[in-house]
N, C-alpha and C positions, 0 to 999 in steps of 0.2 A: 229612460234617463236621457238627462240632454247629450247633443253629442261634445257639445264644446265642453265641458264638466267631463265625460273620461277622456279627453283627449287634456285636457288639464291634469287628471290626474296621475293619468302615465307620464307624461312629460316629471311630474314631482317625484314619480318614483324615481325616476332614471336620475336624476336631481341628485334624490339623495344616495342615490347608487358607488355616482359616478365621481360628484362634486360638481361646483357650477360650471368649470371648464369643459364636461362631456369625457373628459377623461377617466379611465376605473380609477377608483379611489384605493391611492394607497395600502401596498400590505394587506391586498385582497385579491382573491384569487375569482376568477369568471366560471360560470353554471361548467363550460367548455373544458377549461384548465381542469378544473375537480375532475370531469369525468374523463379528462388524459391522462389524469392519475400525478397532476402536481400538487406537491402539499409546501406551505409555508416554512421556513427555518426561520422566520422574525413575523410576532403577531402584533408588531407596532406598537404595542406596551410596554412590554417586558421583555427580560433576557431570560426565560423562560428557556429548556430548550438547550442551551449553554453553561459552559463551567470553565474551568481552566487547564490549562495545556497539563497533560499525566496528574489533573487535580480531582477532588469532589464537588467540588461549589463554584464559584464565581467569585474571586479575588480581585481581578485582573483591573485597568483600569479603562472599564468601558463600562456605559448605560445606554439605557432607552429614555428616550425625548424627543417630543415635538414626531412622535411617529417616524424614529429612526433610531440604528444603532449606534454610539460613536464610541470613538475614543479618545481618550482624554488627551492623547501624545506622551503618556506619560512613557511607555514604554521603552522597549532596546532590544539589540539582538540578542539577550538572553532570556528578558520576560516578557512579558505583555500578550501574550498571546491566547484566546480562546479557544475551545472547539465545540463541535455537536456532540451532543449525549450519544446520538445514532449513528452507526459507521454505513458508508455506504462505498456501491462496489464499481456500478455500471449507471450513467447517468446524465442529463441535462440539469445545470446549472445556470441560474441566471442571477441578477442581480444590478439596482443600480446604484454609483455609488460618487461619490465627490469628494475631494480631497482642501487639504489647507497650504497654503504659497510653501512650495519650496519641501512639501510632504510625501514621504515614505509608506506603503502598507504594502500589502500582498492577502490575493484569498488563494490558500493552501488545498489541498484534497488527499486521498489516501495516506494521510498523518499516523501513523505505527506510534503509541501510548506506549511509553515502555520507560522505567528509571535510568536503563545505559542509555538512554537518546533523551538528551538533556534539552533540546531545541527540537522543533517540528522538520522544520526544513532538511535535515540529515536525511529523513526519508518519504518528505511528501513534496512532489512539483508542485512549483509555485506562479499563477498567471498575476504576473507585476502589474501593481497599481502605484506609480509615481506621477509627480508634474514636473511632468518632460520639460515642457515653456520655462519654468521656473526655478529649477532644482540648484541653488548654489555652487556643485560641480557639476563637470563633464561627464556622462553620461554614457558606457558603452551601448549597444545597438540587445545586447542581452540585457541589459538592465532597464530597456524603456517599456512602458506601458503596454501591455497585450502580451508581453514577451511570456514565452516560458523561462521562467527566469535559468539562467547561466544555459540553457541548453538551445532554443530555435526564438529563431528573430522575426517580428512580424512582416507584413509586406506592407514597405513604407508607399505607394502607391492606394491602398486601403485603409491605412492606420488612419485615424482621425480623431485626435485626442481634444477636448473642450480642456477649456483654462482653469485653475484651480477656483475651486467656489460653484461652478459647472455643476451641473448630473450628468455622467454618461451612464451607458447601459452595458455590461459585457455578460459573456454566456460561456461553459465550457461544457463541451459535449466530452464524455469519457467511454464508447463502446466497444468493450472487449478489445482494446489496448487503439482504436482508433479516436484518434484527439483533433480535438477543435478547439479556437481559443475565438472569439467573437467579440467584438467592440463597435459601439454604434450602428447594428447592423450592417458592419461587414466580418466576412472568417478573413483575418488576418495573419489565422496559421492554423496549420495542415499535416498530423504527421502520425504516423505508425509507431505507437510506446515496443520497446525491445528485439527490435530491429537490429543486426548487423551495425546501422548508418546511427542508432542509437546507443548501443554500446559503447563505439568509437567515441560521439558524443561525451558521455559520463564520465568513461574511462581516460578523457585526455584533457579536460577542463576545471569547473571548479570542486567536480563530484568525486576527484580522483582517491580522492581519501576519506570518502564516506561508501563505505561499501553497500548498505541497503539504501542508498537513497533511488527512490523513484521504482524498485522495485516488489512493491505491495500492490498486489489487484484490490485492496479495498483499504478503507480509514476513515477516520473523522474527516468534517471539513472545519477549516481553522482560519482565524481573522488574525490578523498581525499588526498590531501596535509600533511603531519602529521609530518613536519619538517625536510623532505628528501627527495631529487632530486629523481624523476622517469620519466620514458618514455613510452607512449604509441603508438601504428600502429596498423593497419588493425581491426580498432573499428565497427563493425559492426553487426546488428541486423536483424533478420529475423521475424518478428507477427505472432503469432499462434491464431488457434480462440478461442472465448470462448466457454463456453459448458454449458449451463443453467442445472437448476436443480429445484425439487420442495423441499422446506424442512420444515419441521412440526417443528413449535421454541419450542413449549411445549409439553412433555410427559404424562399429566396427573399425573405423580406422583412424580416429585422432580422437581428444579432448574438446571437440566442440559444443560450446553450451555449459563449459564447467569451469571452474576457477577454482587454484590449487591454494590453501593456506597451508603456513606452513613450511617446513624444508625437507620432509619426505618422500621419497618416489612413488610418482604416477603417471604410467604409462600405456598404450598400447600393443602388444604383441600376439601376431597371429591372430586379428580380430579378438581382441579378448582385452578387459579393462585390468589391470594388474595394478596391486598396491602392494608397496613393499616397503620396508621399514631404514631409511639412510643411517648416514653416520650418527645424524644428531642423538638418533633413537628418540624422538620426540611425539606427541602427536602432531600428527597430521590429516587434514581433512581436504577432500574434494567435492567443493558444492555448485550445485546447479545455480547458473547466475541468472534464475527467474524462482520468483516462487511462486509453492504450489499447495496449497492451502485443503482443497476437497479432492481424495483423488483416490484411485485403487490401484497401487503398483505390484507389478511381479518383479522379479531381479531372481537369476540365478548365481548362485556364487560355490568357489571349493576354494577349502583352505587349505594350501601347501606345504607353509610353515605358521606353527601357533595359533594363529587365525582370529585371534584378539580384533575384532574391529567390528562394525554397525553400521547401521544408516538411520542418520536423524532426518526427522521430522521436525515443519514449523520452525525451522532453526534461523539463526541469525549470525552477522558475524562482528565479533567489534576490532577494533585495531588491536595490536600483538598477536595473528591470527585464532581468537580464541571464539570457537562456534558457542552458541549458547541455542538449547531445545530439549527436546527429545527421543532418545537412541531406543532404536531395534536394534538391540544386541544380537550381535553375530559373535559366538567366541569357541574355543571348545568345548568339547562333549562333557558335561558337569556345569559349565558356567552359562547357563538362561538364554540360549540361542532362543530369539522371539519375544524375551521380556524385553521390560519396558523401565527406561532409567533416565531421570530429568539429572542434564548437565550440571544447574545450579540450584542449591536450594534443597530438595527433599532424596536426592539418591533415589534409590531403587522405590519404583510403584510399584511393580508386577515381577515379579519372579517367577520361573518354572517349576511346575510340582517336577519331583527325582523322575517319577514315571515316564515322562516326555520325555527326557534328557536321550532319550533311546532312538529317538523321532530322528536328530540329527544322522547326516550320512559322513564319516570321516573320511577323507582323501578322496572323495567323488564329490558328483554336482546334488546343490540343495536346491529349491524354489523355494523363495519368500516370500509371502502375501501380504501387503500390508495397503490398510483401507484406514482413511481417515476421512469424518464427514461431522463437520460439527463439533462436539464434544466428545465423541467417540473415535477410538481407535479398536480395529481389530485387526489379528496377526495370524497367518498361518503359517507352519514349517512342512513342506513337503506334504501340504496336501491337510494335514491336520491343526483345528482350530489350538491355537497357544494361549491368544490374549485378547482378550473380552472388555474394554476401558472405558469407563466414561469419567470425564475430567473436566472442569470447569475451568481450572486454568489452560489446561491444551486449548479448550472451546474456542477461548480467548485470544489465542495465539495465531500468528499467520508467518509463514517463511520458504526458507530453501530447501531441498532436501541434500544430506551431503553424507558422504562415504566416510568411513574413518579410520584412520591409523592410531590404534594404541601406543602409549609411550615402553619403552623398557626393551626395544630392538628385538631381532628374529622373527620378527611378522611377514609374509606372504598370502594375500588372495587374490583369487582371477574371480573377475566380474562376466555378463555376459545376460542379452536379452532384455534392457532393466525397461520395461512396456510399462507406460502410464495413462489413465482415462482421467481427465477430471470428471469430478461430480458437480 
């Protein structure tokens, strides 16, 4: 065969590959990328793939054209928002994207679906997409482009933002609580999720009053609409793994790592975790302010007085300190120590046959096992299996785990040992 004919030919493939510029064509992934294990979130057609924020379908005001996402601007801070059909946990994010004079958006991540979180943002960081150059106000340094919004500021030194109408390119790496936030190929920010210097963060800014925000290891990813035209291409994801850990919830000598709802006492004495029932006589909960979604915990506990209290799972907390999940009943000897009871919504799943009720130890120390992986919950009391669950909404479910005071006063337990692995 001639040689000028396949040196024409390949030249036409790479053509139609690439487009005439030499450039990969649009919303298409390289031989490379596939086999790094990146897969597309926009197939340049369709909004395939997407629906609406805690919705089934696609409402929202955004389409596919011209081999991009947009949105209309029709949006606001209560709607407009999409997300992915698929939750994701640990990850590379990229995408590039352009916006309209004077335009508003944001791409969200670990977005918690849920009917009490009426907006995305209450619990997924958000890496700000605005036009800095142009935005009809002033602008704080949390609120510009790259930013994690309301929490870390990029380094204006690297920041490089093109003018609205522009494509820029940004990326957000998410591994195992270390974050990157990338714009124009530079990392413009750098920082450790749930950190000490993060807490502080949350807890003294605009998150002060959104109690789960930013705390979910996984979620949709979600596009925000905020009353101004934008555009997105080459929307795509790569899964990183996860990387299990063991971690001890109590130190022996303070509450750190926990957060008390509520007006009941909870404290430490003689190394030992102690709930106890105040004047309100109210419930009261102490939850871990991380959550833990796959895990296998032990906890030993003895009840002093009444002993009415649990530990939820997958739980959450909305304002009025009121937890919503899960409880491993802990109560006295007759009431289902190791069953299993959803706060809202269906009461008791799992109750104790009478037989077990004998398993419990009164005025001495219990071990409680409790494994949760998936859809499945299992429970032991001192050694012997209780509770066997498979549940689709638990499945679904991800949160804190948190201790609990019964309301109706005279409650006393001492905690102690609570050892956790993730899965």
């Amino acid at each position: 065969m001639n040689s000028k004919f396949i040196l024409f030919a390949v030249m036409s493939m790479i053509i139609v590959a690439t487009g005439c510029t030499g450039e990969p064509k649009p919303n298409t992934l390289t031989q490379q990328e596939i086999a790094d294990g990146w897969e597309l979130l926009f197939d340049g057609n369709t909004m395939n793939g997407w629906r609406d924020y805690n919705g089934e379908k696609l409402t929202a005001p955004w389409f596919a054209e011209e081999g991009m996402i947009q949105a209309k601007g029709e949006g606001a801070d209560e709607h407009g928002y999409i997300v992915t059909e698929k939750t994701y946990e640990n990850f590379e994010l990229a995408w590039d994207w352009k916006i309209a004079d004077g335009g508003n958006s944001g791409m969200l991540y670990h977005v918690v679906e849920h009917p009490k979180f009426a907006v995305p943002y209450v619990t997924g960081p958000e890496y700000q997409l605005i036009d800095d150059l142009g935005f009809p106000e002033p602008l704080e340094e949390w609120q510009k482009t790259g930013a994690d919004y309301a929490m870390h500021t990029t380094d204006p030194a690297k920041t490089n933002i093109k003018p609205a109408g522009e494509w820029n390119t940004s990326k957000i790496v998410f591994d195992n609580g270390h974050v990157e936030h990338w714009l124009n190929g530079e990392k413009v920010i750098e920082f450790e999720a749930w950190t000490e210097d993060w807490f502080t963060r949350k807890h003294s800014g605009k998150w002060e009053n959104a109690p789960e925000y930013g705390l979910a290891r996984k979620g949709v990813i979600c596009l925000q609409d905020h009353g101004s035209a934008a555009w997105f291409r080459n929307v795509k994801i790569k899964e990183l793994p996860r990387k299990n850990k063991e971690v001890n919830l109590f130190n022996g000598t303070d509450l750190h790592g926990w957060e008390i709802y509520g007006t009941e006492k909870w404290y430490v004495q003689d190394g030992l975790l102690v709930c106890e029932s105040g004047p309100d006589k109210q419930y009261g909960y102490l939850g871990t302010r991380e959550y833990y979604d796959d895990f296998d915990l032990t906890v030993e506990f003895k009840q002093e007085a009444d002993g009415n209290s649990g530990v939820f799972i997958r739980s959450f907390v909305e304002p009025g300190a009121i937890v919503n999940g899960w409880q491993v009943e802990v109560a006295p000897k007759g009431h289902d120590t190791g069953g299993i009871y959803e706060s809202y919504g269906r009461g008791w799943l799992v109750q104790i046959p009478d037989e077990k009720e004998e398993i419990l130890k009164e005025g001495d120390w219990n071990t409680l096992r409790i494994m949760v992986k998936g859809d499945n919950v299992k429970t032991w009391l001192n050694g012997e299996e209780m509770v066997d669950l498979t549940d689709d909404k638990i499945g679904k479910a991800q949160g804190r785990i948190a201790l609990q005071i019964h309301d109706g006063g005279g409650i006393k337990v001492l905690w102690r040992n609570l050892a956790l692995k993730t899965l």
